[in-house]
PyMOL Python script that loads the backbone (N, CA, C, O; Angstrom):
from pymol import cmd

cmd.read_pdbstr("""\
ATOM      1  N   UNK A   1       2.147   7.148  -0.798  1.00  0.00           N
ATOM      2  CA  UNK A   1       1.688   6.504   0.413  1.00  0.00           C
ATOM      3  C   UNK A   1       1.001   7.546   1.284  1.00  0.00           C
ATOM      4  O   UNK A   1       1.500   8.648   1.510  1.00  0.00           O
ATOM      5  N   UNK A   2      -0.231   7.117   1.783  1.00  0.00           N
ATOM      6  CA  UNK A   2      -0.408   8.432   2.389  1.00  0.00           C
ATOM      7  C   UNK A   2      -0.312   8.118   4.215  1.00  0.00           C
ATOM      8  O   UNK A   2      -0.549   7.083   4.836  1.00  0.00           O
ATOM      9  N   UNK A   3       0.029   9.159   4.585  1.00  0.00           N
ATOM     10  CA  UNK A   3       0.449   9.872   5.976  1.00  0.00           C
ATOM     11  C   UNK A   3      -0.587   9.740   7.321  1.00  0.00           C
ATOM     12  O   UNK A   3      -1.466  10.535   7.657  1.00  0.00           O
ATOM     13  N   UNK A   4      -0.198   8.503   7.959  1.00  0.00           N
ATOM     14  CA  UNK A   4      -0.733   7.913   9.213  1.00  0.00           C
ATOM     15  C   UNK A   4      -0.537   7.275   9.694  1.00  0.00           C
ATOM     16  O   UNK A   4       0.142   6.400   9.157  1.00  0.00           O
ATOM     17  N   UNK A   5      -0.888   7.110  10.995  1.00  0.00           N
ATOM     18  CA  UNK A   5      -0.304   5.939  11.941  1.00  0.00           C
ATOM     19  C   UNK A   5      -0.918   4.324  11.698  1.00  0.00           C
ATOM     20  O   UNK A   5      -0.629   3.372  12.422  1.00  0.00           O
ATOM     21  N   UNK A   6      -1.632   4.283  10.763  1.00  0.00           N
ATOM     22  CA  UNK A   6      -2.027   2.850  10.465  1.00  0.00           C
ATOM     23  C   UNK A   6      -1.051   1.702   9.684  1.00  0.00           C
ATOM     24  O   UNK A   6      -1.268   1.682   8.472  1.00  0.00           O
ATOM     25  N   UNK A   7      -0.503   1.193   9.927  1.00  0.00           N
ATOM     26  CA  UNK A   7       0.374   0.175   9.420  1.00  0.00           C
ATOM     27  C   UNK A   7      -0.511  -0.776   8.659  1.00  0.00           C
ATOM     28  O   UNK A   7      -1.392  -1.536   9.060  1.00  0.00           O
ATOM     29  N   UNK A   8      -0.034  -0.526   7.428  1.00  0.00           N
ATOM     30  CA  UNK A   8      -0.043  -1.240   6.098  1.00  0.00           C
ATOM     31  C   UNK A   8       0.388  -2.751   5.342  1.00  0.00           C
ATOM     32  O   UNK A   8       1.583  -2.787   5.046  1.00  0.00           O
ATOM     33  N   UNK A   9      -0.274  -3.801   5.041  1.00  0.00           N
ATOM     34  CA  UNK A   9       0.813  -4.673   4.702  1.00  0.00           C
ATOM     35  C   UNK A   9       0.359  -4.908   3.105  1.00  0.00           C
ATOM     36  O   UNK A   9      -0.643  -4.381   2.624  1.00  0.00           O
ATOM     37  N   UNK A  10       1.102  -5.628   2.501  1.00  0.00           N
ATOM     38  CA  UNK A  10       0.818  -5.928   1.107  1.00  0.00           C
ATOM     39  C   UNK A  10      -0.782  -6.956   1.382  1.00  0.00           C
ATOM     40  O   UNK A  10      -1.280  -7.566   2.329  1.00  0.00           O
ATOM     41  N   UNK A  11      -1.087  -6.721   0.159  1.00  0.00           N
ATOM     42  CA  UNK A  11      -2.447  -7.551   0.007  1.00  0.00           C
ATOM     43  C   UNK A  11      -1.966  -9.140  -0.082  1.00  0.00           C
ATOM     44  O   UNK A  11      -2.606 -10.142   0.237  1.00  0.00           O
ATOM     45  N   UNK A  12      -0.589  -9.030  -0.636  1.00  0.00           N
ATOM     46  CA  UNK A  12       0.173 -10.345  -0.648  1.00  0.00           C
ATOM     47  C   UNK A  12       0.017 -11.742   0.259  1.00  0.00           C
ATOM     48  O   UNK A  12       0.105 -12.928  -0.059  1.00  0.00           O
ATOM     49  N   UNK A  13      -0.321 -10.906   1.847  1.00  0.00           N
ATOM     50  CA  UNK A  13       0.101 -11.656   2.915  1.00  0.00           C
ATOM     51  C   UNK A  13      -0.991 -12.466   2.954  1.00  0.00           C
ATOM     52  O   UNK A  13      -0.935 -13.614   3.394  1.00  0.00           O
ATOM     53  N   UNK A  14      -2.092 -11.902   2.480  1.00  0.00           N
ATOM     54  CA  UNK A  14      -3.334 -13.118   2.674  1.00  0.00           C
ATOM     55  C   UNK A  14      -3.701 -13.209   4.544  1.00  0.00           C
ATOM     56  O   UNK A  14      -4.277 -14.186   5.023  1.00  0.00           O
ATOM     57  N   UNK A  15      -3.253 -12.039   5.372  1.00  0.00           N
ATOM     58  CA  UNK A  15      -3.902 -12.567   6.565  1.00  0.00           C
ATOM     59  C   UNK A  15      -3.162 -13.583   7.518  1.00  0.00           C
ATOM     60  O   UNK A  15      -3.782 -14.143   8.422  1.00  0.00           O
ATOM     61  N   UNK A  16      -1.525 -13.855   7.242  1.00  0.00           N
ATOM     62  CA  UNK A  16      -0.986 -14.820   7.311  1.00  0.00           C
ATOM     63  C   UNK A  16       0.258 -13.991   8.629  1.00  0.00           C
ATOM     64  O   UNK A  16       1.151 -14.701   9.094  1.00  0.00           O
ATOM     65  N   UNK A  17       0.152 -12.760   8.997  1.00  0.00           N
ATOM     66  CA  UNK A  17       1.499 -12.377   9.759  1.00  0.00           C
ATOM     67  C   UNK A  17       2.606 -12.718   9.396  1.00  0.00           C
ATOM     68  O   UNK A  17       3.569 -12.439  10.109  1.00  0.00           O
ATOM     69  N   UNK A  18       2.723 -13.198   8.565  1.00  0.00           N
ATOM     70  CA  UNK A  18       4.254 -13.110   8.388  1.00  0.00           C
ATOM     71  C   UNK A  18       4.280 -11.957   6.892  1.00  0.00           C
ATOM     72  O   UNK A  18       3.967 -12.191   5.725  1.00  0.00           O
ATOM     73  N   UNK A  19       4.671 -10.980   7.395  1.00  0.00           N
ATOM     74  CA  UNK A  19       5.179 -10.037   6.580  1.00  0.00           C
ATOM     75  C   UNK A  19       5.876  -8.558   6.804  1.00  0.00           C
ATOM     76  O   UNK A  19       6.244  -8.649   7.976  1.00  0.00           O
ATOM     77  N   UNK A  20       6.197  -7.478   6.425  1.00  0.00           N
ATOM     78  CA  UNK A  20       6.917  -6.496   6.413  1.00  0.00           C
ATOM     79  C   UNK A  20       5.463  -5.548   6.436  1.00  0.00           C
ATOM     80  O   UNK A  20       4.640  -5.746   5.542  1.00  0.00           O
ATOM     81  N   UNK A  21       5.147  -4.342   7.676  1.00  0.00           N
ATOM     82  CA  UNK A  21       4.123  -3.434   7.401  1.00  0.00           C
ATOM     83  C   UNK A  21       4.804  -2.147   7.653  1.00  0.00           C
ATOM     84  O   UNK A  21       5.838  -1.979   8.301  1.00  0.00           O
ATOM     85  N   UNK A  22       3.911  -1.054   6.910  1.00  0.00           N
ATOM     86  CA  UNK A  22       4.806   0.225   6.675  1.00  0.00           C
ATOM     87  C   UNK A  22       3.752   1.185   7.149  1.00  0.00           C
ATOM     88  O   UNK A  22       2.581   0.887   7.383  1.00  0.00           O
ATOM     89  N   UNK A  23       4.221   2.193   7.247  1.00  0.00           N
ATOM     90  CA  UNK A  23       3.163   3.364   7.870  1.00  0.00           C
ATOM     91  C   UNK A  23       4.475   4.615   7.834  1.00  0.00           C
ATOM     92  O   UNK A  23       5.703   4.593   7.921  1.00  0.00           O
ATOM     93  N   UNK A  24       3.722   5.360   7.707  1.00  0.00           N
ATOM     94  CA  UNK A  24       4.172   6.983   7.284  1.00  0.00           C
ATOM     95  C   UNK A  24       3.714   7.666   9.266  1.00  0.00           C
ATOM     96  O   UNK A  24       2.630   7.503   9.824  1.00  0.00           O
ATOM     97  N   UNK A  25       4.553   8.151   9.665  1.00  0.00           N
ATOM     98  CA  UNK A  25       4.989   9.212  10.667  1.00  0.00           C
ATOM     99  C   UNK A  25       5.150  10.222  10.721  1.00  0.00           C
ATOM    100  O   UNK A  25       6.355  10.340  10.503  1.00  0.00           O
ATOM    101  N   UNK A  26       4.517  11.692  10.963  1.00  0.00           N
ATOM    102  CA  UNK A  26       4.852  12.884  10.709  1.00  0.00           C
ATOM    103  C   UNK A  26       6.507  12.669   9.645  1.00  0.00           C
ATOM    104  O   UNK A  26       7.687  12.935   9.875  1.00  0.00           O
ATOM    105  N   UNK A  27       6.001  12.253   8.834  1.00  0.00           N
ATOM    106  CA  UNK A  27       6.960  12.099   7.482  1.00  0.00           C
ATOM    107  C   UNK A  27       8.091  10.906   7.124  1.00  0.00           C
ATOM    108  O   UNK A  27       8.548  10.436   6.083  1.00  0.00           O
ATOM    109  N   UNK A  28       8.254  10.715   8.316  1.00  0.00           N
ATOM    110  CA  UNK A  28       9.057   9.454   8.492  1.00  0.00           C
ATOM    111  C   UNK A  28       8.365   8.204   8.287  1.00  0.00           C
ATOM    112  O   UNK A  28       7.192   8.092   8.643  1.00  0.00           O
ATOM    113  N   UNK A  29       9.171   6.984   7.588  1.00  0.00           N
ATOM    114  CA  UNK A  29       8.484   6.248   6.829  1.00  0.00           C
ATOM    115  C   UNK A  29       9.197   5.012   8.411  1.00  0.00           C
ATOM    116  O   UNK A  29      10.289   5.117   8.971  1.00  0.00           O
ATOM    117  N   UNK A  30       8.184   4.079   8.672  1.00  0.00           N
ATOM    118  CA  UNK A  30       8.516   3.204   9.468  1.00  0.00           C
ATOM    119  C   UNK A  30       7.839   1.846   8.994  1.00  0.00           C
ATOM    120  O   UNK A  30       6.721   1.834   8.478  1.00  0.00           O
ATOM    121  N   UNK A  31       8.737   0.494   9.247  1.00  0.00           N
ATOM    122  CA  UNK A  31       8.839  -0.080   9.023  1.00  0.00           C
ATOM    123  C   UNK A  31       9.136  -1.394  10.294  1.00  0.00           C
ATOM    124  O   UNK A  31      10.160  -1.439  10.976  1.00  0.00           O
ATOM    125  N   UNK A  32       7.723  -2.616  10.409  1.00  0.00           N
ATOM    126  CA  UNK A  32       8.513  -3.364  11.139  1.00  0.00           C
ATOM    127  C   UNK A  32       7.468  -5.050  10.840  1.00  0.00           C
ATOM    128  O   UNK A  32       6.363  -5.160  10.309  1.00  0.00           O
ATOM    129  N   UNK A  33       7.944  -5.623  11.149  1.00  0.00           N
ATOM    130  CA  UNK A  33       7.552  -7.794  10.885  1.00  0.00           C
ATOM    131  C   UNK A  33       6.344  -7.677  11.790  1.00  0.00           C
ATOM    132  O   UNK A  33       6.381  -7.187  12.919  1.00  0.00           O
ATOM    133  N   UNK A  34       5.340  -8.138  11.232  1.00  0.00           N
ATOM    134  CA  UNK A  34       4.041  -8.052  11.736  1.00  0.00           C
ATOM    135  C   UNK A  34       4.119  -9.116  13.174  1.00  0.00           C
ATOM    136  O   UNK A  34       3.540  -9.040  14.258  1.00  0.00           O
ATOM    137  N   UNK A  35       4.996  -9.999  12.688  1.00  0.00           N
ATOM    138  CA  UNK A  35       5.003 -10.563  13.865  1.00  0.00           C
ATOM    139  C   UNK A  35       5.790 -10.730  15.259  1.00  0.00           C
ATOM    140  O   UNK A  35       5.827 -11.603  16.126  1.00  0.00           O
ATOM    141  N   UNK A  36       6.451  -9.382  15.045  1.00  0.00           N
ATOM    142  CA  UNK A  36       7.747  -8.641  15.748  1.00  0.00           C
ATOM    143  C   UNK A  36       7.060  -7.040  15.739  1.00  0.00           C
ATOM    144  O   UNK A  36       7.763  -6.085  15.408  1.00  0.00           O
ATOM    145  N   UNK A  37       6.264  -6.941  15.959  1.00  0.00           N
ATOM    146  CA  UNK A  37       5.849  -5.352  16.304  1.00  0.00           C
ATOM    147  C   UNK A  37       6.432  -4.749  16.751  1.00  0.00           C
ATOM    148  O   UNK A  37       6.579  -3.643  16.229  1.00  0.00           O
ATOM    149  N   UNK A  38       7.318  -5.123  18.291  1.00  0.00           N
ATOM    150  CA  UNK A  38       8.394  -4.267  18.847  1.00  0.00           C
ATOM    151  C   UNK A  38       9.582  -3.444  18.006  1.00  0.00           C
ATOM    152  O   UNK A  38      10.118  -2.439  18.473  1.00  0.00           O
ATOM    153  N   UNK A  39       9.749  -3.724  17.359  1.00  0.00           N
ATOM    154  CA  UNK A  39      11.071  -3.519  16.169  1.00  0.00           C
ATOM    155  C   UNK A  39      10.596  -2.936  14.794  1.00  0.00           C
ATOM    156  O   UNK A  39      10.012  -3.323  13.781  1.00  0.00           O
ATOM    157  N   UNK A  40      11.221  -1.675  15.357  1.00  0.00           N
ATOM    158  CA  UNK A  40      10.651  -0.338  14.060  1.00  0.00           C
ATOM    159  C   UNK A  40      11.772   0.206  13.732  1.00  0.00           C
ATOM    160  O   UNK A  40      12.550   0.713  14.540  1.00  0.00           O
ATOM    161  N   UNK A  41      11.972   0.126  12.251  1.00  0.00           N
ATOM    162  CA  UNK A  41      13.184   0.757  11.455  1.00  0.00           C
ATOM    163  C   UNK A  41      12.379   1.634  10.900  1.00  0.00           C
ATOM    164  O   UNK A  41      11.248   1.480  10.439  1.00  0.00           O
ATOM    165  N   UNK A  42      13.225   2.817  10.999  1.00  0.00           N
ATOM    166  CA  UNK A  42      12.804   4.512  10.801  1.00  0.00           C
ATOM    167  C   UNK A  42      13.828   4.540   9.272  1.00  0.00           C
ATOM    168  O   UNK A  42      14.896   3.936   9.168  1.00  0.00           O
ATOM    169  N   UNK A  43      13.193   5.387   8.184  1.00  0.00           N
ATOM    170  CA  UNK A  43      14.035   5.464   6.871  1.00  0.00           C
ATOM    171  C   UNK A  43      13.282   7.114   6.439  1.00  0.00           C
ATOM    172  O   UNK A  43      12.479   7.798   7.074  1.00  0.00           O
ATOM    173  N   UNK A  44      13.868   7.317   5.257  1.00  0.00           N
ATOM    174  CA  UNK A  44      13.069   8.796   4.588  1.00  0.00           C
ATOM    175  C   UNK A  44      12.488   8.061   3.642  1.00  0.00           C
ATOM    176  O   UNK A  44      12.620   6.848   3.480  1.00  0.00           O
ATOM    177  N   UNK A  45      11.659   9.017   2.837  1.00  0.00           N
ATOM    178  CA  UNK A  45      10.902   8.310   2.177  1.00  0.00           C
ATOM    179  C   UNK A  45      11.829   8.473   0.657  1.00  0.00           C
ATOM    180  O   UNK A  45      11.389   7.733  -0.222  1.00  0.00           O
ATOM    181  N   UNK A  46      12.852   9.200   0.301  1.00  0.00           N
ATOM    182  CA  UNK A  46      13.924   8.872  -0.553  1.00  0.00           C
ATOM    183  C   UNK A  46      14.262   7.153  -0.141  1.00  0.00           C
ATOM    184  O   UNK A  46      13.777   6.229  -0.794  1.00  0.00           O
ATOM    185  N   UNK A  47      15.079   6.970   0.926  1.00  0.00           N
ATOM    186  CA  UNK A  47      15.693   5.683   0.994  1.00  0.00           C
ATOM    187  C   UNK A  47      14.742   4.934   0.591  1.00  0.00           C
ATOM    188  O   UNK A  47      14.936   4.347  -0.473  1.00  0.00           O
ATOM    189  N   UNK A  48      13.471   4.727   1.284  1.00  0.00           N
ATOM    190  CA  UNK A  48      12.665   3.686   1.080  1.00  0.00           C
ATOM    191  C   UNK A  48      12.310   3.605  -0.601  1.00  0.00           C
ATOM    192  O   UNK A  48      12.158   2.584  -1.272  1.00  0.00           O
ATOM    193  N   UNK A  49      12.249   4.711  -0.944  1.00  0.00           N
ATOM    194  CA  UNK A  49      12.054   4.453  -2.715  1.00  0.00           C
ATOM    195  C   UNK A  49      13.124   3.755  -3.259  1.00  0.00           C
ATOM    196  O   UNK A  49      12.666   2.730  -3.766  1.00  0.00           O
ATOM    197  N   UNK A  50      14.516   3.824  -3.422  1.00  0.00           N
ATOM    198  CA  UNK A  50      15.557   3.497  -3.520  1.00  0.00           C
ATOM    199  C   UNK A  50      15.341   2.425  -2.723  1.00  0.00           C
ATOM    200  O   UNK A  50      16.475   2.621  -2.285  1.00  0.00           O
ATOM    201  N   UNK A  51      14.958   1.441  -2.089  1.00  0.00           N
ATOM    202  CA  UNK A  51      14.982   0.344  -1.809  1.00  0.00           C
ATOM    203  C   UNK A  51      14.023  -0.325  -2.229  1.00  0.00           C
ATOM    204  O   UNK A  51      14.335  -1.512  -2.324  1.00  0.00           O
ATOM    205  N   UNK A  52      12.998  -0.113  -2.524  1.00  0.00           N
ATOM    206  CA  UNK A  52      11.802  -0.803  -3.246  1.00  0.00           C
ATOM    207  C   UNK A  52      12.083  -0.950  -4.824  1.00  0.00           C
ATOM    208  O   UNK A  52      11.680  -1.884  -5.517  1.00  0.00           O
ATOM    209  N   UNK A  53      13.007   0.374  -5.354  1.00  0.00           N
ATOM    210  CA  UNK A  53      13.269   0.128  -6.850  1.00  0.00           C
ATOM    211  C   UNK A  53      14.246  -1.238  -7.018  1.00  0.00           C
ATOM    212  O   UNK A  53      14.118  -2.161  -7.822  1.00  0.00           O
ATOM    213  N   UNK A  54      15.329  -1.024  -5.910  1.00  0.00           N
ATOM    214  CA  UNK A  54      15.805  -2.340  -6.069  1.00  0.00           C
ATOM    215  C   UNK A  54      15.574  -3.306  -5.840  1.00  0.00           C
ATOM    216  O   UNK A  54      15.972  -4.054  -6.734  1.00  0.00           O
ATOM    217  N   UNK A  55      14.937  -3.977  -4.796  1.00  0.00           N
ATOM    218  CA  UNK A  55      13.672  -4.924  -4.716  1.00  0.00           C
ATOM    219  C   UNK A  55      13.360  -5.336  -6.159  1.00  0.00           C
ATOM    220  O   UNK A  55      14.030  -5.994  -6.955  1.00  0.00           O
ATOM    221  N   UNK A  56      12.375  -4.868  -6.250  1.00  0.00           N
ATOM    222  CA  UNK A  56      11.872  -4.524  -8.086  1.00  0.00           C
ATOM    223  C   UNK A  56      12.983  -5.552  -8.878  1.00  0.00           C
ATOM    224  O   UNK A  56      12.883  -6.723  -9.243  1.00  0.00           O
ATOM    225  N   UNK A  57      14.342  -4.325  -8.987  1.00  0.00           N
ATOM    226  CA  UNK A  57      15.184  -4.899 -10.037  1.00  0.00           C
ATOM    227  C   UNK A  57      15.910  -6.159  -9.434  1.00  0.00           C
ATOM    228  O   UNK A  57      17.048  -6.350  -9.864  1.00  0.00           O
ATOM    229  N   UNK A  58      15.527  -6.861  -8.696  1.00  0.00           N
ATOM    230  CA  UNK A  58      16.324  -8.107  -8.600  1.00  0.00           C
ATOM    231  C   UNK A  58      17.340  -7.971  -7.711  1.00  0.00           C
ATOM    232  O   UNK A  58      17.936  -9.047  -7.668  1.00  0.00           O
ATOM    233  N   UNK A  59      18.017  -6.871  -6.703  1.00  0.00           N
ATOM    234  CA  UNK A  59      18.975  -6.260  -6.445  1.00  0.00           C
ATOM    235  C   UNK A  59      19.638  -7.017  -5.177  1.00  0.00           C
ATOM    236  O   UNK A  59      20.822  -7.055  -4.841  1.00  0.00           O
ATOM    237  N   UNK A  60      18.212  -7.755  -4.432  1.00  0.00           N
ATOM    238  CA  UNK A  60      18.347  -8.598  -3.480  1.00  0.00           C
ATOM    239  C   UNK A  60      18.034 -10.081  -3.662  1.00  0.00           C
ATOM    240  O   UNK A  60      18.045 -10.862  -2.711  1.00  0.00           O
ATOM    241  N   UNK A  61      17.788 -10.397  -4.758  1.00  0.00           N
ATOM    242  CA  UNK A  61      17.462 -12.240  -5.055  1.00  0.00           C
ATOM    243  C   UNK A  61      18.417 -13.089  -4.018  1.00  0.00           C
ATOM    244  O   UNK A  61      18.127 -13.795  -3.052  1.00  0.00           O
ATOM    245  N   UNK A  62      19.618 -12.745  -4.589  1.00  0.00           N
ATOM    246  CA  UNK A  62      21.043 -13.436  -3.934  1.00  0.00           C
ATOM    247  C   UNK A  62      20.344 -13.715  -2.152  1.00  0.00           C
ATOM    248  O   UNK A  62      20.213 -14.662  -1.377  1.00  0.00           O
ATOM    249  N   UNK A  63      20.203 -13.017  -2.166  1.00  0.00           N
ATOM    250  CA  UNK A  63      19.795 -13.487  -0.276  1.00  0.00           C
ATOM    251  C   UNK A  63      18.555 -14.494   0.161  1.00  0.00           C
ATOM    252  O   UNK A  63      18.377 -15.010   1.265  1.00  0.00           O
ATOM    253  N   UNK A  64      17.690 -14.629  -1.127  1.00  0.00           N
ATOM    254  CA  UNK A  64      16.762 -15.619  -0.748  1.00  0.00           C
ATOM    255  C   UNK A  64      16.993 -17.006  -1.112  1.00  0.00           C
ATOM    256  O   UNK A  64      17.583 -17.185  -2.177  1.00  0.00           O
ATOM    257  N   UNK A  65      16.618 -18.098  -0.389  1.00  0.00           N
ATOM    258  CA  UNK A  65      16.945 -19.110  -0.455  1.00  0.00           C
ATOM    259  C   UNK A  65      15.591 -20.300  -1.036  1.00  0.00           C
ATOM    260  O   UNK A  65      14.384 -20.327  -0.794  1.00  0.00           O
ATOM    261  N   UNK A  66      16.263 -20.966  -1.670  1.00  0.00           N
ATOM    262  CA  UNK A  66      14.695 -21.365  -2.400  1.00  0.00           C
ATOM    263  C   UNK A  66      14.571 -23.165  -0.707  1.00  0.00           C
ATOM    264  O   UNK A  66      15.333 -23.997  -0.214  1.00  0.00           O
ATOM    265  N   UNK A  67      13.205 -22.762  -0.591  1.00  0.00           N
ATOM    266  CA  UNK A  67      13.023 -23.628   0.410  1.00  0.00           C
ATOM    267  C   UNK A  67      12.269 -25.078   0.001  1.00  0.00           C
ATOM    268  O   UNK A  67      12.063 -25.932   0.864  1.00  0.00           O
TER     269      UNK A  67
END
""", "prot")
cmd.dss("prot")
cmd.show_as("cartoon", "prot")
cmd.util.cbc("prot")
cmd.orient("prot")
């Protein structure tokens, strides 16, 4: 990921705000709901790997709800 204050979202979102955007901080990886800007969760960029691998592996399915 590279290192700046521009917040990132997946190509996923289609333009739609509702999603999760990320941006890199003098190293610190931040994280907040495009449509909640106020609210920034700070992680390393270890954790955040370790959370995207599990993502990945299915690690969080259980919490989504089919609508």
């Amino acid at each position: 990921m590279a290192s700046g204050s521009t917040w990132q979202a997946s190509s996923y979102t289609a333009n739609n705000n509702n999603c999760v955007e990320v941006r890199v901080v003098e190293g610190v990886i931040e994280l907040r709901e495009s449509d909640d800007g106020e609210v920034i969760v700070h992680t390393t960029a270890a954790r955040f790997a370790a959370f995207l691998q599990g993502a990945k592996a299915g690690a969080f399915d259980h919490l989504t709800t089919d609508a």
